[in-house]
VMD Tcl script that draws the C-alpha trace (Angstrom):
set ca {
  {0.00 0.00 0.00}
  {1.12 3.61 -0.90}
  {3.24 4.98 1.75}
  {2.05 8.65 3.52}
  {4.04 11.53 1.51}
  {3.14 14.38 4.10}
  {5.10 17.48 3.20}
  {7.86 16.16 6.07}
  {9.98 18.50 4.64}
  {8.50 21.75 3.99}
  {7.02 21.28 7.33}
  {10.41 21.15 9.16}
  {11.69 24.13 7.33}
  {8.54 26.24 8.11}
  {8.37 25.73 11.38}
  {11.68 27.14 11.78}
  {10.48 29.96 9.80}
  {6.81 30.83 10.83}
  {6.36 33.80 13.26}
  {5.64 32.62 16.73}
  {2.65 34.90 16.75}
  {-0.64 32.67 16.98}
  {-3.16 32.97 14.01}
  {-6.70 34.67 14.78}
  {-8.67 33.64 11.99}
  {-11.52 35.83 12.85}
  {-9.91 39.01 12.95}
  {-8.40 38.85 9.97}
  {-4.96 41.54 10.34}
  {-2.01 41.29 8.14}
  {-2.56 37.68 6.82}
  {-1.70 37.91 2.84}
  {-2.13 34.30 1.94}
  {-3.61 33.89 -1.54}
  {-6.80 32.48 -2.75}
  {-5.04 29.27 -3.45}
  {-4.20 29.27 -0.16}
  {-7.30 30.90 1.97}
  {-6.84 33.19 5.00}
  {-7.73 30.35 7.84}
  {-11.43 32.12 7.93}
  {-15.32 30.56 7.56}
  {-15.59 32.66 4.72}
  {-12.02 31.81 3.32}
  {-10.96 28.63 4.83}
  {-7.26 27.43 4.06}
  {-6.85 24.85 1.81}
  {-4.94 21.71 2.30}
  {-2.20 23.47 0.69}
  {-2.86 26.73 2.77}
  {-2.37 24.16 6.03}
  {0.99 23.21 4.97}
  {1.84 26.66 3.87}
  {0.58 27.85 7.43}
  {2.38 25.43 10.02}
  {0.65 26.49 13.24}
  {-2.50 28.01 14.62}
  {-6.34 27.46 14.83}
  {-8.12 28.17 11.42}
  {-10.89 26.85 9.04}
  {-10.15 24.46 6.73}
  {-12.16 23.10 4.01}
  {-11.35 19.74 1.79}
  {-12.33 16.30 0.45}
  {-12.31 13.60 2.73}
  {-10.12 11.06 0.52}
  {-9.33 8.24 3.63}
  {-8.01 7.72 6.74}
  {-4.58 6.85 8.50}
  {-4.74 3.44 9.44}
  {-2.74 3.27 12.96}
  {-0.51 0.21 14.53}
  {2.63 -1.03 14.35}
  {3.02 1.28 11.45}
  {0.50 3.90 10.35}
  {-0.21 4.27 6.18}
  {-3.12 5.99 4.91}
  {-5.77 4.00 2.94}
  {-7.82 5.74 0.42}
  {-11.29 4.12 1.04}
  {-13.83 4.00 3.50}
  {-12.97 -0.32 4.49}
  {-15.02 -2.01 6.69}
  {-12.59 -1.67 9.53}
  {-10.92 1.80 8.89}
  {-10.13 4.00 11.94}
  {-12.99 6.04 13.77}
  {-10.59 8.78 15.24}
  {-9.34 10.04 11.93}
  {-9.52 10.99 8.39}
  {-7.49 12.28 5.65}
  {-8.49 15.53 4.06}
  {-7.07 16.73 0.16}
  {-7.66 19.18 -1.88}
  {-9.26 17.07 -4.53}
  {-10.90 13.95 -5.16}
  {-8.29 11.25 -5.54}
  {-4.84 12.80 -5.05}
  {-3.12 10.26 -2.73}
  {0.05 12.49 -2.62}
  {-0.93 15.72 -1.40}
  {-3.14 15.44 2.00}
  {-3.05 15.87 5.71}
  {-4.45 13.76 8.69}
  {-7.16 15.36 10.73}
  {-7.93 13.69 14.13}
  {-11.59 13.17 15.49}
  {-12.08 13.85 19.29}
  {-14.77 12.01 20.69}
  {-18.05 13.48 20.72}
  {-20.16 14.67 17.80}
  {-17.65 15.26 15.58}
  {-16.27 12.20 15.59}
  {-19.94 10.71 15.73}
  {-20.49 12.16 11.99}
  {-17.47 12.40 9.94}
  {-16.25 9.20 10.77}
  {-15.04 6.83 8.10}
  {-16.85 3.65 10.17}
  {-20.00 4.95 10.72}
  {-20.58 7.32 8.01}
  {-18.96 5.30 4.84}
  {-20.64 8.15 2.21}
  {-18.78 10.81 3.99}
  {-16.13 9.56 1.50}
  {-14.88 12.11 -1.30}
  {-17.47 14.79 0.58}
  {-16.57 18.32 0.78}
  {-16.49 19.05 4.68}
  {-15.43 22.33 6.34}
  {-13.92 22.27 9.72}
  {-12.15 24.22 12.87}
  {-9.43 23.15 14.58}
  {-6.01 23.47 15.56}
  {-2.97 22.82 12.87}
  {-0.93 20.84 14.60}
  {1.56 17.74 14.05}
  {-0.04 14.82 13.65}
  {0.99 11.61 12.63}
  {4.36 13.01 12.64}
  {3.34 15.67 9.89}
  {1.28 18.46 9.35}
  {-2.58 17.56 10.44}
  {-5.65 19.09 12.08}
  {-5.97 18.35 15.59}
  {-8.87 19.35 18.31}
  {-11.35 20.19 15.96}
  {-14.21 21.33 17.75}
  {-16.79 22.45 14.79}
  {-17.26 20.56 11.19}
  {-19.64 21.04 8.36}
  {-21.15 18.95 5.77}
  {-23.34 19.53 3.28}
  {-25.78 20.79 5.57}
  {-25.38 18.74 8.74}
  {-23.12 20.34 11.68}
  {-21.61 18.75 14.11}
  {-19.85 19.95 17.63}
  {-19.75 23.54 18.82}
  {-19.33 26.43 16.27}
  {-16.56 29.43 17.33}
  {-18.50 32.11 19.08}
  {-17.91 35.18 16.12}
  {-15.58 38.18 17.44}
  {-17.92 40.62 18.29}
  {-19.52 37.42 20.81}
  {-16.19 37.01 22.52}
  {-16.13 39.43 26.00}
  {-13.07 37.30 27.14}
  {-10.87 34.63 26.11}
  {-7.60 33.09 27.26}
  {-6.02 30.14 25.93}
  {-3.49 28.09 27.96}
  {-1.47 26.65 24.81}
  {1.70 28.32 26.38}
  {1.17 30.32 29.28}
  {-1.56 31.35 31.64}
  {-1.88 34.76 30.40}
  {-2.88 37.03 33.04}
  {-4.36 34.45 35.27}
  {-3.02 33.92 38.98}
  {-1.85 30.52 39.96}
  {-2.31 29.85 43.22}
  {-2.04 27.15 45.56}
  {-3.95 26.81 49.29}
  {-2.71 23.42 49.92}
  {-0.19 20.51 48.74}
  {2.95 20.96 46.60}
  {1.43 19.93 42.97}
  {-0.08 23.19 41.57}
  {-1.25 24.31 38.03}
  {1.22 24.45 35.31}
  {1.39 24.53 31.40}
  {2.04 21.49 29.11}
  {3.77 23.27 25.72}
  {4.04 20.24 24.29}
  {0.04 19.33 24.53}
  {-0.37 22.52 24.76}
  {-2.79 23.32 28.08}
  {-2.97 23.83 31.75}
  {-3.21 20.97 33.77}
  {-3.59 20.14 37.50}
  {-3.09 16.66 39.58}
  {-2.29 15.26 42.68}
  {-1.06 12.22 41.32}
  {2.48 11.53 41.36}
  {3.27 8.97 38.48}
  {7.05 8.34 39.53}
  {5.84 7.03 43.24}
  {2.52 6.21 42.14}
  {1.17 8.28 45.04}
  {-2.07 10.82 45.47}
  {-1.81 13.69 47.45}
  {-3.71 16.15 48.86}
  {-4.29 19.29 47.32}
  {-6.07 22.35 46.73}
  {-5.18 24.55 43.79}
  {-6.79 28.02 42.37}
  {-6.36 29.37 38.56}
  {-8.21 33.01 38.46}
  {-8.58 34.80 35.93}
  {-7.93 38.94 35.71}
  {-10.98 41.08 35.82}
  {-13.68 40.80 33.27}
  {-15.79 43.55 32.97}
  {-19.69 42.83 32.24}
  {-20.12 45.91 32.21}
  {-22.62 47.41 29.14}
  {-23.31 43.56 28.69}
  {-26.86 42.71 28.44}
  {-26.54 38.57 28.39}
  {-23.10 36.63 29.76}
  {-22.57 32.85 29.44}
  {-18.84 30.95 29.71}
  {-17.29 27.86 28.49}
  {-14.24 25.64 29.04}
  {-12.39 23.50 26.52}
  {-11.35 20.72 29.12}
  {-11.24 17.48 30.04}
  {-11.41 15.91 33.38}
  {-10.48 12.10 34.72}
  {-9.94 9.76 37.91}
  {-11.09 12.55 39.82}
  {-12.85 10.96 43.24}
  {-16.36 13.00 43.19}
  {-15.68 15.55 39.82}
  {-18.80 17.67 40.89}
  {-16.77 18.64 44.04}
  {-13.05 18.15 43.03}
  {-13.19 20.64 39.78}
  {-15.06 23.39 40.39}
  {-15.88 27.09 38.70}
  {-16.28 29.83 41.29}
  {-16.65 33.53 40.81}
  {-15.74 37.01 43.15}
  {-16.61 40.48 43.03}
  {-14.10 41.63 45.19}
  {-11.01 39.49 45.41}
  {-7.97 41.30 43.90}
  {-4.62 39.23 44.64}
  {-3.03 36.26 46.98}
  {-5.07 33.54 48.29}
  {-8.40 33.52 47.12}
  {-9.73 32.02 50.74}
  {-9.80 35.33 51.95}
  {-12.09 36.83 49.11}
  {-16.00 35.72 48.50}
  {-17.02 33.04 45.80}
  {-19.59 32.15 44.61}
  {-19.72 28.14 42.75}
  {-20.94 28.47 39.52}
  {-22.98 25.56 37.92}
  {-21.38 23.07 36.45}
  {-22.00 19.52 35.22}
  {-18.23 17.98 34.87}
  {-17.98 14.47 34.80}
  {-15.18 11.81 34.52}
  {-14.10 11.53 30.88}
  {-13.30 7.67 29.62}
  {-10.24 9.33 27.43}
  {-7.88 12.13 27.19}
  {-9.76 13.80 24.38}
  {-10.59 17.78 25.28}
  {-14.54 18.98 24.90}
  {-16.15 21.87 25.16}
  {-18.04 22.13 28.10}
  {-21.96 23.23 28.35}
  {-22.64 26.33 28.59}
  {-22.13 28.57 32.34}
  {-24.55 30.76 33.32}
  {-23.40 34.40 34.28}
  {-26.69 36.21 34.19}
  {-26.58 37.24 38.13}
  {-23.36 39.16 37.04}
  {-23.83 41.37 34.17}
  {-22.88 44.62 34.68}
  {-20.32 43.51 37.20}
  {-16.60 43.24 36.95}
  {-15.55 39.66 38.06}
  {-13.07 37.66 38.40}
  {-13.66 33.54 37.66}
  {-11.79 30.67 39.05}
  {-10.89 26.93 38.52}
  {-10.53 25.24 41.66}
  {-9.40 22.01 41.93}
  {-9.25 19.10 44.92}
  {-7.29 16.32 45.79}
  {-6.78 14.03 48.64}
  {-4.41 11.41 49.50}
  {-6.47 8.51 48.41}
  {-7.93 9.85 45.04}
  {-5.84 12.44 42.56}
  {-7.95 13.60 39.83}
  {-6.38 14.65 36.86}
  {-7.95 18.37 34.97}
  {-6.68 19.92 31.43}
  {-8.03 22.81 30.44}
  {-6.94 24.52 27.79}
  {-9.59 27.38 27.11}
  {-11.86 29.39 28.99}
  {-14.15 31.66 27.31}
  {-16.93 34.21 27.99}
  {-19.45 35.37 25.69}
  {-22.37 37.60 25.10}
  {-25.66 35.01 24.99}
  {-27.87 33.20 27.15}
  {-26.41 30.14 28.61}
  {-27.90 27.21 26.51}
  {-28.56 24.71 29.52}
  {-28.66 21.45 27.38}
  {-30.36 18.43 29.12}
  {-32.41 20.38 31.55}
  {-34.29 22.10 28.25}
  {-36.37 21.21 26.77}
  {-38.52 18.83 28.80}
  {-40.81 15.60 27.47}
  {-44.62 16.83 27.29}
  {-46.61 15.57 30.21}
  {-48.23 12.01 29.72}
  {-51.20 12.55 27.63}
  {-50.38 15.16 25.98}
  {-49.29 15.79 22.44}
  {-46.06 14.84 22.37}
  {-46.01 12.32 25.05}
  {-45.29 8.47 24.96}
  {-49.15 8.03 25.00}
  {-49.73 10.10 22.40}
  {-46.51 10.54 19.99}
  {-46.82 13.42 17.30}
  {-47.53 12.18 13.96}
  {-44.55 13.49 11.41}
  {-46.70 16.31 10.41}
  {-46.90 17.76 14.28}
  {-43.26 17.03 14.63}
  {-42.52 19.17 11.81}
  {-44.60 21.71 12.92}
  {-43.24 21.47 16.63}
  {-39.41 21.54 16.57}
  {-36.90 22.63 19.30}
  {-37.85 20.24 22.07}
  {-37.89 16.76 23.06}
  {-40.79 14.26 21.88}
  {-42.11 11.49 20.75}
  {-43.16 10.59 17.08}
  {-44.51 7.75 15.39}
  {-44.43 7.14 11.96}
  {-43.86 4.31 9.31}
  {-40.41 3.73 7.72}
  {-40.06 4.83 4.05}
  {-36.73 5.24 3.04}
  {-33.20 6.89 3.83}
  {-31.34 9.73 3.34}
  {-27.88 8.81 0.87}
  {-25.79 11.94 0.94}
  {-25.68 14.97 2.77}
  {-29.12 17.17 2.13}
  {-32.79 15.82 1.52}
  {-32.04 15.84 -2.31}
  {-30.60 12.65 -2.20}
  {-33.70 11.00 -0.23}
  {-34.24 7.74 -1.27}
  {-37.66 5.72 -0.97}
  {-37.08 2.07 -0.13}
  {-34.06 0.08 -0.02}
  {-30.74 -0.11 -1.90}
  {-29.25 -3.33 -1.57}
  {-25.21 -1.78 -1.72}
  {-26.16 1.63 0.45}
  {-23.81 2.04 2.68}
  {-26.00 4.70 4.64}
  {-26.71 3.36 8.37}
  {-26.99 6.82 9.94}
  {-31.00 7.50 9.13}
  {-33.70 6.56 7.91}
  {-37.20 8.53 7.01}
  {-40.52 8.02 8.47}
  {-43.92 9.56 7.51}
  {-47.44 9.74 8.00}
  {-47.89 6.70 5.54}
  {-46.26 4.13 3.67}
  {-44.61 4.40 -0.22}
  {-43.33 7.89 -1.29}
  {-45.40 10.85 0.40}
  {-44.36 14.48 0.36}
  {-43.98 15.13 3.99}
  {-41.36 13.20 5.52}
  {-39.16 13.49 8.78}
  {-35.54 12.17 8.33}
  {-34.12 10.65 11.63}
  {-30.56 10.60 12.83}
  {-29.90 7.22 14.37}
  {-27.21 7.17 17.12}
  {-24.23 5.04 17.05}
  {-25.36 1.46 19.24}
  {-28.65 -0.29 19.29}
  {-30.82 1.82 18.09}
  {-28.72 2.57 14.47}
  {-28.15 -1.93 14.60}
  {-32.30 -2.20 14.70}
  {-33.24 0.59 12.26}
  {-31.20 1.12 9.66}
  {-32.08 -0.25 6.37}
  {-28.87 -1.46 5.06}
  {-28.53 -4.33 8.06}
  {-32.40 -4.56 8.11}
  {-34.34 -3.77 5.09}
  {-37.39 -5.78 6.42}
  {-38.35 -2.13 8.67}
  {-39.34 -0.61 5.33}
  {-42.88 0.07 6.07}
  {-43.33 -0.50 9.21}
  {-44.09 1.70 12.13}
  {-42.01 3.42 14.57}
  {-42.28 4.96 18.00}
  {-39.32 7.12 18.77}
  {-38.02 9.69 21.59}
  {-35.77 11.87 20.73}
  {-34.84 16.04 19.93}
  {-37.00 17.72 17.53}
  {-34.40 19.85 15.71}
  {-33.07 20.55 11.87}
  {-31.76 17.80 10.34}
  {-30.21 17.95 6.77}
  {-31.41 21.33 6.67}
  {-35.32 20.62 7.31}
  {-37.67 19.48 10.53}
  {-36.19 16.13 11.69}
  {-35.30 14.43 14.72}
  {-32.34 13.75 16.22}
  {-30.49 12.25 19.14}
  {-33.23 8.93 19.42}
  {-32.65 7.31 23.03}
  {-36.09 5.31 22.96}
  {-36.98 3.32 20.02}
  {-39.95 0.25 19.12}
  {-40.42 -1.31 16.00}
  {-44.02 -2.26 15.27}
  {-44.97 -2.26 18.95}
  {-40.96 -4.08 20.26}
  {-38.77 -1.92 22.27}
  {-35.67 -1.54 20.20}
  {-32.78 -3.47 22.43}
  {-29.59 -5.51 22.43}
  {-30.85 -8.74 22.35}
  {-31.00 -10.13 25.96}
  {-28.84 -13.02 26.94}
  {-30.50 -15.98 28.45}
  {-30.53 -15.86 32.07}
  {-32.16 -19.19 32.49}
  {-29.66 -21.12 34.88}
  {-27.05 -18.62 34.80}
  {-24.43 -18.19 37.56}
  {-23.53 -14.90 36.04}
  {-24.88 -13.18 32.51}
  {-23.94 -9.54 31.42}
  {-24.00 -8.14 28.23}
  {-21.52 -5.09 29.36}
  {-23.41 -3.05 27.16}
  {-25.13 -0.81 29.51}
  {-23.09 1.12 32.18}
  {-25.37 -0.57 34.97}
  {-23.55 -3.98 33.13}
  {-20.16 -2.69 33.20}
  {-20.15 -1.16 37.24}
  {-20.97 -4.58 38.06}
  {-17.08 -5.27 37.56}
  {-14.16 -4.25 39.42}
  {-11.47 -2.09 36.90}
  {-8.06 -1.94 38.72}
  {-5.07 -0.61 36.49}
  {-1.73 -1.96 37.58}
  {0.27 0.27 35.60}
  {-0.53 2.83 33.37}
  {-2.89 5.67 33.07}
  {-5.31 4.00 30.45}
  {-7.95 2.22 31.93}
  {-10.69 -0.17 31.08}
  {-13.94 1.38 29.90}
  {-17.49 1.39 28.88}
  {-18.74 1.63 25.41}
  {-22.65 0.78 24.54}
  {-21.52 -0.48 21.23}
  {-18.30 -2.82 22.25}
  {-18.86 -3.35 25.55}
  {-15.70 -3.02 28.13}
  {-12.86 -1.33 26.13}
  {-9.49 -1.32 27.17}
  {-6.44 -0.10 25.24}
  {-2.84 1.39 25.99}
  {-2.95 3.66 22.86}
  {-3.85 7.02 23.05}
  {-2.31 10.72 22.00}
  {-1.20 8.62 18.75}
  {0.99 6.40 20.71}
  {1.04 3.57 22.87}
  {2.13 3.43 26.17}
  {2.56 0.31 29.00}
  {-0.07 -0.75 30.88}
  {-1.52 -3.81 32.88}
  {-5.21 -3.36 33.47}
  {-7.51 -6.17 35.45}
  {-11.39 -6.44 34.70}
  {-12.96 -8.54 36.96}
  {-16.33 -10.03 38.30}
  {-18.38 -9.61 41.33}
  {-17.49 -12.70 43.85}
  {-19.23 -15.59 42.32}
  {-20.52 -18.59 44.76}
  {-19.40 -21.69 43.60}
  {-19.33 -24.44 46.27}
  {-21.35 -27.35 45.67}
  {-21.31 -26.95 41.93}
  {-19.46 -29.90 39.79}
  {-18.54 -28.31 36.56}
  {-19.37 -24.59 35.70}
  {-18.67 -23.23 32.07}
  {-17.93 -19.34 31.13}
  {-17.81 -18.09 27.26}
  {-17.98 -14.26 25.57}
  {-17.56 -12.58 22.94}
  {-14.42 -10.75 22.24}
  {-12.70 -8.80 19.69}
  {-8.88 -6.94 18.89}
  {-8.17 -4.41 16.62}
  {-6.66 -2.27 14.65}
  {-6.02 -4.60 11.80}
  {-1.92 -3.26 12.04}
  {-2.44 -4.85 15.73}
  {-4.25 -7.63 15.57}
  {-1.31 -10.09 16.50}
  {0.21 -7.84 19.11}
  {1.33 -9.39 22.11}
  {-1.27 -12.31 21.56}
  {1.48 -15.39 21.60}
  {3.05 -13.50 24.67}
  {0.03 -13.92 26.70}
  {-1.50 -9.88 26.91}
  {-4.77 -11.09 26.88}
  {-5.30 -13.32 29.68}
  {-8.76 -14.90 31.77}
  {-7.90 -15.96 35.17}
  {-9.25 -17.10 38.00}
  {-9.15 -16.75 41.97}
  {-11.03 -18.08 45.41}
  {-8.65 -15.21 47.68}
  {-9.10 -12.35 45.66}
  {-11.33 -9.65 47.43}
  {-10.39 -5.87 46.35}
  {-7.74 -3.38 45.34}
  {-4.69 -4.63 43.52}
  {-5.25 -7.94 42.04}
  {-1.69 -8.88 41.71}
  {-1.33 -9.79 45.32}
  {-3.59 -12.29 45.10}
  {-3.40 -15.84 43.41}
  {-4.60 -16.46 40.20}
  {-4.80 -19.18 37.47}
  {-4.87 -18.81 33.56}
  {-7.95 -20.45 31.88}
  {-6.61 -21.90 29.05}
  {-8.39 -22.31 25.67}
  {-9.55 -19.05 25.00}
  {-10.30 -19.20 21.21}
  {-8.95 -15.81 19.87}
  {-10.22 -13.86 16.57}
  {-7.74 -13.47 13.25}
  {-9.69 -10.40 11.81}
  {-9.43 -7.01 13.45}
  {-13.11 -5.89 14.92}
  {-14.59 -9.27 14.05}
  {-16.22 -10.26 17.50}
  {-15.67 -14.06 17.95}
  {-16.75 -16.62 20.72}
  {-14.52 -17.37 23.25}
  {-15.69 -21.04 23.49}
  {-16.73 -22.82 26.13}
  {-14.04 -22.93 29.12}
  {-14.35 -25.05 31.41}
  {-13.02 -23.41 35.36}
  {-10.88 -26.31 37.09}
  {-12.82 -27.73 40.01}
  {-9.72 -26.55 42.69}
  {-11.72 -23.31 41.76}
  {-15.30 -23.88 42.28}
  {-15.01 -22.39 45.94}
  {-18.00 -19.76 47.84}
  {-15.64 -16.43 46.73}
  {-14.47 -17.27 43.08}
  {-13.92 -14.38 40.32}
  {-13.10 -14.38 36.80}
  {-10.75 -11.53 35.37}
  {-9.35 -10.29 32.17}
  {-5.98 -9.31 32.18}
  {-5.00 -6.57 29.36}
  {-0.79 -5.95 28.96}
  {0.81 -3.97 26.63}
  {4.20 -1.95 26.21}
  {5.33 1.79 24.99}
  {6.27 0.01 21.54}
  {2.83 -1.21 20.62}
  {-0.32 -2.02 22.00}
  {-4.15 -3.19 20.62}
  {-7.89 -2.84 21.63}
  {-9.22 -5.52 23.40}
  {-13.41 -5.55 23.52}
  {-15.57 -8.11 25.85}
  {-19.34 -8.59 25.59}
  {-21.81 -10.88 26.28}
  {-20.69 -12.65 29.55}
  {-21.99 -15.96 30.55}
  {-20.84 -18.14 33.08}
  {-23.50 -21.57 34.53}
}
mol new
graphics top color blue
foreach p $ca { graphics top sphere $p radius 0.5 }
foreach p [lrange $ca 0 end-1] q [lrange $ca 1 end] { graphics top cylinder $p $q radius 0.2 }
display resetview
């Protein structure tokens, strides 16, 4: 396969060259790139060309999306949309086809990821998409990293850049703190700025001595007038992980009358905020922060952070904005109708009320007429196509065959997108749907969006239940009530095992484009087995990428064990024994059985549990995937 020809060297000479000065593609100033090139703005996004040309700095960029960089033991690009290419990437030209002249772009999780990805979204290929994010090496070249907004055709995903004239403050932490005062109440770790990842991070966690300790740490901003200001909302561009309780341990507070040292001395007030443990490293925007009660104030705002000597959290911010606007408060908005009323689960809108009732949450019923196969209604497509690769949406209406009116449906990645679409299940065409979900624009008309509920001709829409009949233990480890069932200890490492509603428990040691060593245990609730004679466990499993799939197998990194002393906390001081057999898959992302396994009978004891043991090294790693538990 055609190796990656990435402009290696007219990016190292550039970057000696480029002006340190970060771009501001919104304000325009002295950039005098040509039209070849674009200026980094919405209205004149760079060009592939223009990103190579430009080395550095967050910009628009517009392009074809030609492939994506296949990842492993060595990364290539492959110019096709394959059945197991890469979810956390694509590869972006300037024109259909040219395989020598493009740059990487990487997905974080979260919506854009959810709809330009290569996986889920197979017709995405050769598309024209426009994007934000931050130029940045990736892949050892010149790519697109963090991008936070992406448009195509007329779907948008993730959070568009607030326009100048919304911005009242801003202050990124890409290489210093600005004018914001670090300081620290308690412990010796304290806020500080990663250049190299560019943002400012906070943790009591030692890695050298593998130790948590207690801390408390304050980042303030300078003033910020509201002043004049009508509306005021905020955002950060964080992410937040390990932390013990994150509503408590990261924190947003704001003062009218502190002015300098420790901030215990002035008054704060806690804003509201929603963090939450993140499963990866990848930065999000948060939701937005209401600062209402403060316009026509002058403020001062504050990250606070918490630690103690049993549990270290770990916080990266690296933006903090504040805007003109209402705060848009996201879940708590808008609410389900009340039970009988239109709109309710009793009484679902037809498609012609949910057209006529967008911008709130709802349920619709309707029958199942076709799909969407590009990226506006124009390509709407009544029936089925036997080689579509859409899976994304489908259309319902009012009735079957090809009427006017018709609501197109996103379907979420997971259950609901396996039941519905119309490529894996072209036996829905015609019938009828109940769904909940967000009435909002969808490819540029009325549709609906975000689905959590679905039933198909009167059948709740679910994974399809394992039998329970005479089970000891059975857990899909598809729902996070599945997963928290299990213990997750990591051994070494900072990647940990974690829940995905599509795969199940996830574990891998590669992330930031690299892997690193780790030794993660996942492992069941005590299981009573005295007085039983022969007990049997089997799941499914899968590895992947397909440059890993062999990786560490014949040395053992992906182990089942069991134990009768085993009870909490670090699982290596405890005795365990290999189950042996475990039938492991050849192709990457193909789930396979693991087989019947038999435990020994030395282990059929009252406190026995079953673990999977993940290893890898800072020269290569895989994904490992487990589903579908059974053990009787």
């Amino acid at each position: 396969m055609k190796r990656m020809k990435f402009f290696v060297a007219i990016f190292a000479v550039l970057m000696a060259i480029v002006a340190c000065e970060p771009i501001d593609p919104n304000q325009g100033g002295n950039n005098t790139t040509t039209t070849e090139y674009g200026k980094g703005t919405e209205a004149e996004p760079y060009s592939v060309a223009g990103v190579v040309k430009t080395a550095t700095g967050d910009a628009w960029v517009k392009g074809y999306i030609v492939g994506f960089m296949q990842s492993g033991d060595a990364n290539y690009p492959v110019f096709s949309a394959e059945t197991d290419s890469m979810s956390t990437n694509i590869l972006l030209a300037d024109s259909i086809g040219d395989e020598e002249n493009y740059i990487a772009v990487q997905l974080p999780k979260g919506a854009v990821r959810d709809g330009l990805n290569l996986v889920d979204n197979k017709g995405n290929l050769n598309q024209e998409v426009l994007l934000y994010g931050t130029i940045s090496n990736y892949f050892g070249a010149i790519g697109i990293k963090g991008v936070t907004y992406a448009k195509l055709g007329d779907l948008e995903f993730g959070n568009k850049p607030a326009d100048g004239s919304d911005v009242i403050f801003s202050q990124s932490f890409k290489q210093s703190f600005g004018d914001f005062i670090e300081y620290s109440v308690s412990g010796d770790e304290k806020w500080y700025i990663d250049t190299k990842y560019e943002y400012a991070m906070i943790t009591g966690y030692v890695s050298d001595t593998k130790e948590n300790h207690a801390n408390e740490d304050w980042l303030i901003s300078p003033e910020i007038s509201l002043e004049g200001v009508t509306e005021a909302k905020m955002n950060i561009e964080h992410v937040l992980r390990y932390a013990s309780k994150p509503a408590e341990d990261a924190t947003v507070w704001i003062s009218e009358d502190y002015t300098t040292g420790d901030p215990t001395s002035a008054t704060w007030t806690q804003l509201e905020t929603k963090f939450v443990n993140a499963s990866d490293w990848t930065l999000e925007v948060s939701k937005d922060i209401d600062l209402m009660p403060y316009v026509g104030k002058t403020v001062r705002i504050a990250l606070k952070y918490i630690a103690t000597d049993t549990k270290a959290g770990t916080w990266e911010v690296k933006t903090i904005n504040v805007l003109r606007g209402q705060a848009e408060l996201g879940e708590d908005e808008p609410e389900e109708p009340t039970e009988g009323e239109a709109g309710s689960e009793t009484k679902p809108y037809t498609v012609a009320e949910a057209m006529s009732n967008q911008n709130t949450k709802a349920w619709v019923e309707g029958y199942v007429v076709g799909f969407v196969a590009g990226l506006n209604m124009s390509s709407l497509v009544y029936g089925v196509e036997a080689d579509s690769v859409y899976l994304t949406n489908i259309v319902i209406a009012d009735e079957t065959g090809e009427p006017a009116n018709v609501l197109p449906v996103q379907l979420p990645a997971g259950i609901i997108r396996t039941g519905l679409n119309l490529h894996d299940n072209p036996s829905n065409l015609g019938k009828k749907v109940k769904l909940y979900g967000s009435l909002e624009k969808y490819f540029g008309q009325a549709g609906l969006k975000s689905v959590t509920i679905a039933y198909l001709d009167g059948v709740l829409v679910e994974e399809k239940p394992l039998d329970t009949d005479g089970k000891i233990l059975a857990e899909s480890l598809l729902t996070q009530a599945s997963f928290d069932k299990f213990t997750s200890y990591s051994v070494k490492g900072t990647e940990v095992w974690t829940f995905d509603a599509k795969y199940g428990a996830k574990m891998s040691g590669y992330s930031d484009n690299s892997s690193h060593e780790n030794e993660d245990w996942f492992i069941t609730p005590a299981l009573n087995l005295e007085g039983k004679t022969e007990v049997k466990i089997k799941f499914d499993h899968a590895r992947g990428p397909k440059g890993s799939i062999n990786v560490g197998l014949t040395e053992g990194w992906y182990k089942v064990l069991v134990s009768n002393d085993y009870t909490e906390g670090d699982p290596t001081a405890s005795t365990w024994t290999e189950l042996e057999g475990v039938n492991h898959g050849t192709e990457a992302w193909g789930y396979v059985s693991s087989g019947e396994i038999v435990l020994p009978s030395s282990a059929l004891k009252a406190n026995t549990r079953i673990a999977f043991k993940y290893l890898c090294t800072d020269a290569e790693s895989a994904t490992w995937e487990i589903k579908n538990l059974e053990i009787w």
